[in-house]
C-alpha positions in Angstrom: 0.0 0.0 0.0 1.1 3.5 -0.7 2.3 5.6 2.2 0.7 8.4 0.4 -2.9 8.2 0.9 -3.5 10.7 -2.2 -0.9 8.8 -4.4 -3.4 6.2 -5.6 -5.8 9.0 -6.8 -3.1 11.1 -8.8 -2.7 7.7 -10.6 -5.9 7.5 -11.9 -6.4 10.9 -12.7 -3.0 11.0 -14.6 -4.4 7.5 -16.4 -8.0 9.4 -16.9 -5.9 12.3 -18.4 -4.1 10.5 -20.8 -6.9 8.8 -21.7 -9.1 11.2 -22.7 -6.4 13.5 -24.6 -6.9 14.1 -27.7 -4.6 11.8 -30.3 -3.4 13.6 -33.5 -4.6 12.1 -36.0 -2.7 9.7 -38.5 -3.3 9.4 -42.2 -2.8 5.9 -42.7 -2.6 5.2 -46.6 -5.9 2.9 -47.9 -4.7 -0.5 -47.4 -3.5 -2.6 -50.9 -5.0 -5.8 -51.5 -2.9 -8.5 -51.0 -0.8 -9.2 -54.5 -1.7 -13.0 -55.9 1.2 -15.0 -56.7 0.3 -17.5 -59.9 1.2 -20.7 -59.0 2.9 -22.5 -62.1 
């Protein structure tokens, strides 16, 4: 247990922070179908 009794709660409100910051969004190319090798 943490000696700190407030500890616990900065925790979660650092977690709760980073979870609701807003991510920059990443422009992902369209993703290629997968090439077909010919067998033969």
């Amino acid at each position: 247990m943490p000696t700190d009794p407030y500890a616990v709660l900065r925790a979660l409100l650092r977690a709760e922070a980073v979870r609701n910051a807003p991510k920059p969004e990443v422009k992902k190319p369209a993703p290629q179908p997968p090439k077909r090798q010919k067998h033969g």
